[in-house]
C-alpha positions as CSV (number, residue, x, y, z in Angstrom):
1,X,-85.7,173.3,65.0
2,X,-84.3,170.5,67.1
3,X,-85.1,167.0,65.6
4,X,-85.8,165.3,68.9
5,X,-87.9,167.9,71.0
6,X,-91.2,167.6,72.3
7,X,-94.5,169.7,72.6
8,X,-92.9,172.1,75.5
9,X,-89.8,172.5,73.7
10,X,-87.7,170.0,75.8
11,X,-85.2,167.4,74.2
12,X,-86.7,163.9,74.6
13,X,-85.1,161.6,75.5
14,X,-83.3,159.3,73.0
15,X,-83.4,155.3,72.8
16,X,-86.0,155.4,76.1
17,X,-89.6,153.8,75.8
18,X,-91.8,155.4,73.5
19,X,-94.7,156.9,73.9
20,X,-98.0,154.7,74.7
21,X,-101.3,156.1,74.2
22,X,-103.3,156.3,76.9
23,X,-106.1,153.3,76.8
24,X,-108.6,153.0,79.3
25,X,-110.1,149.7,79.9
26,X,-114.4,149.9,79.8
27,X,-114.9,146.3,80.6
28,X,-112.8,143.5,83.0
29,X,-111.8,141.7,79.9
30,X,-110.2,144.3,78.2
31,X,-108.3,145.5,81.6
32,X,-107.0,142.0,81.3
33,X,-106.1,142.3,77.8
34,X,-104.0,145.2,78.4
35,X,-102.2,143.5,81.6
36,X,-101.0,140.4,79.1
37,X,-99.8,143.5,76.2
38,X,-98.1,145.2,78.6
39,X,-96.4,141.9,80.2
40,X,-95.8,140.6,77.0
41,X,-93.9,143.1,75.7
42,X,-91.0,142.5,77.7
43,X,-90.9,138.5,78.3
44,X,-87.9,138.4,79.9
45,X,-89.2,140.6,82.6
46,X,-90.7,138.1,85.5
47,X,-94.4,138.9,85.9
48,X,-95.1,140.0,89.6
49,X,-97.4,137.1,91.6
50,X,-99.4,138.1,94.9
51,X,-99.4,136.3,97.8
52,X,-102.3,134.6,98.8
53,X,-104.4,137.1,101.6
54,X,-103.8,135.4,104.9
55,X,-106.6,134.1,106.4
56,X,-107.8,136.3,109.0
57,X,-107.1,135.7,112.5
58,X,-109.1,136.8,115.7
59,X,-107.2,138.2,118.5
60,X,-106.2,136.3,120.8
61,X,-107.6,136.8,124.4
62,X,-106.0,139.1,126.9
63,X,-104.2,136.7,129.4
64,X,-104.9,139.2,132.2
65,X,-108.4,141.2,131.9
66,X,-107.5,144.6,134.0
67,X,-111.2,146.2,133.8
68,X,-113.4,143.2,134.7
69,X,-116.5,144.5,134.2
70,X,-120.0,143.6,136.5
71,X,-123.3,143.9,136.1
72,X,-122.5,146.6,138.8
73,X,-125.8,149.6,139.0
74,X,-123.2,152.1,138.7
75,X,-121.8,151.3,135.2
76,X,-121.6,154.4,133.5
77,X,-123.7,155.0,129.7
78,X,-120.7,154.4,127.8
79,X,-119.7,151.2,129.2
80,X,-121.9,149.2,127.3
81,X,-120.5,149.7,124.3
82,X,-117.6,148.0,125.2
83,X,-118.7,145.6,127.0
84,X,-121.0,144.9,124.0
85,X,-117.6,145.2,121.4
86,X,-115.8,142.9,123.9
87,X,-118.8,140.3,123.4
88,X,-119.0,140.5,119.9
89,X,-115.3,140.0,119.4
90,X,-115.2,136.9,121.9
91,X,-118.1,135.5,119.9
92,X,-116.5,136.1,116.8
93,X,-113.2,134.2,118.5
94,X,-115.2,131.5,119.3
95,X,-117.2,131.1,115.6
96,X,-113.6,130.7,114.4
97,X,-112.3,128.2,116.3
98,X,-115.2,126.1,115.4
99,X,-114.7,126.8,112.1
100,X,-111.2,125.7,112.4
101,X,-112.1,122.4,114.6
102,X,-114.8,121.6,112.1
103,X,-112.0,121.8,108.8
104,X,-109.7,119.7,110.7
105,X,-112.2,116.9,111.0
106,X,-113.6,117.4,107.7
107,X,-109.9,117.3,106.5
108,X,-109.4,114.2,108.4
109,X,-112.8,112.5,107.8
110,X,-111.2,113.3,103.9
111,X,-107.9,111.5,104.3
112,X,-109.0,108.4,105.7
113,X,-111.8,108.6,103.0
114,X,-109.0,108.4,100.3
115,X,-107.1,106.2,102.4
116,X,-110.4,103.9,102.5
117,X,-110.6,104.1,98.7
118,X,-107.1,103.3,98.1
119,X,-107.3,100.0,100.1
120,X,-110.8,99.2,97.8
121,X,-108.9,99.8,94.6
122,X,-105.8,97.7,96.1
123,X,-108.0,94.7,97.1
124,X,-110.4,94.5,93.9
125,X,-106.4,95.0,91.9
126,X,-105.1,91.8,93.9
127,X,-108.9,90.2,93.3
128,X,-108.7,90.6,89.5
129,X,-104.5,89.7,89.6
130,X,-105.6,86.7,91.1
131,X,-108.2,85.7,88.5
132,X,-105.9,86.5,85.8
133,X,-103.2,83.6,87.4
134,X,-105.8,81.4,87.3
135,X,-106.9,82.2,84.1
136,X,-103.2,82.0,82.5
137,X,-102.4,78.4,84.9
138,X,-105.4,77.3,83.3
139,X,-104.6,78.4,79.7
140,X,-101.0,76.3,80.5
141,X,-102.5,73.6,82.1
142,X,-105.4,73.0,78.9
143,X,-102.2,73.3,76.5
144,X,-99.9,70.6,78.6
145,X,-102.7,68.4,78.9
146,X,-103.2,69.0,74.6
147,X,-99.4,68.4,73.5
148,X,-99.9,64.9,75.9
149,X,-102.7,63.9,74.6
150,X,-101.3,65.1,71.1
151,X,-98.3,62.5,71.8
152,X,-100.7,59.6,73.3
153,X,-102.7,60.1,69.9
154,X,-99.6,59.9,67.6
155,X,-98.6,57.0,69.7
156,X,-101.9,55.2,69.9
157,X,-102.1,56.3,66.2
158,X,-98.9,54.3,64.9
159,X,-100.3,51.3,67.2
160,X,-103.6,51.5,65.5
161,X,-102.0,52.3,62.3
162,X,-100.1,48.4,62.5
163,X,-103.4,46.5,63.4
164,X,-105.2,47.9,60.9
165,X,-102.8,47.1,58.6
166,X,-102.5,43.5,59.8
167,X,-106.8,43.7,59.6
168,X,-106.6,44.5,56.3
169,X,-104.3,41.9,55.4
170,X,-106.3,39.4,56.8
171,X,-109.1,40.6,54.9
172,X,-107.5,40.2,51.8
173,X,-106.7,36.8,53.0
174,X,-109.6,35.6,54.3
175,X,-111.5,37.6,50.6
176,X,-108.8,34.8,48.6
177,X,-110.7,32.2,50.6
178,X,-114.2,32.8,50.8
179,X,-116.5,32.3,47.5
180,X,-117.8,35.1,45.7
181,X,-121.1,34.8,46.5
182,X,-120.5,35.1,50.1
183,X,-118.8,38.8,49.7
184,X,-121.2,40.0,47.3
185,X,-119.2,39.7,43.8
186,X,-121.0,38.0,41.0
């Protein structure tokens, strides 16, 4: 026998796709499953994406109404009908475009929302900017104002250094003088 043939007796064909066993899915998960096997056995392959559905659109009114239709006694049985279709479909014309009219002010009413909230977060930004230049002047200012009076202290200090050295040589002068009684010494 043949070494490539098949249950009717036909050559199969060589270096194609093999055989995959037939798998049906039971739950959504596993039809998933076997939508990301099957896609991922060829990666190079792009992966087909829908379209989004369009959203659905009424007809738009007829610009010239040939059968104007009265509430004439003659109207026959089968007229109501469409003059009943005609009134749901103008209804349902008009539902839509108040659907529309009220998500183009709810988109609006949105963007100056955000556009409100951008201007908070830009003001309380500058606010707390501001605070921080303060802060940092002030944090300068405190450490001029401590290497000057660092300086007046080393200057005052030398100064004060002198007359207490010219004290403390008049001490020992006036000490030479004085008896020793007076300063305490027996």
């Amino acid at each position: 026998m043949a070494a490539h043939t098949q249950k009717n007796n036909k050559p199969a064909k060589s270096g194609g796709k093999e055989a995959q066993p037939l798998i049906i899915a039971k739950t959504p998960a596993e039809e998933q499953r076997l939508k990301l096997e099957r896609l991922m056995r060829n990666p190079d392959k792009l992966a087909p994406i829908p379209d989004r559905p369009k959203e659905w659109n009424p007809r738009a009114p007829p610009e010239f109404v040939r059968d104007v239709m009265g509430s004439s006694a003659g109207a026959g049985s089968g007229e109501f009908h469409v003059y009943r279709h005609l009134r749901r479909r103008e209804y349902q014309r008009q539902d839509f475009l108040d659907k529309m009219a009220d998500k183009f002010k709810e988109d609006l009413d949105y963007l100056d929302k955000v556009e409100q909230n951008k201007q908070a977060a830009e003001e309380r930004t500058a606010k707390r900017r501001k605070k921080r230049e303060k802060l940092k002047q002030k944090k300068q200012m405190a450490k001029k104002a401590k290497v000057e009076d660092k300086d007046d202290d080393d200057d005052k200090r030398s100064e004060s250094s002198e007359e207490e050295e010219e004290e403390e040589g008049r001490e020992a002068e006036d000490d030479a003088e004085a008896p020793s009684f007076i300063m305490g010494k027996k």
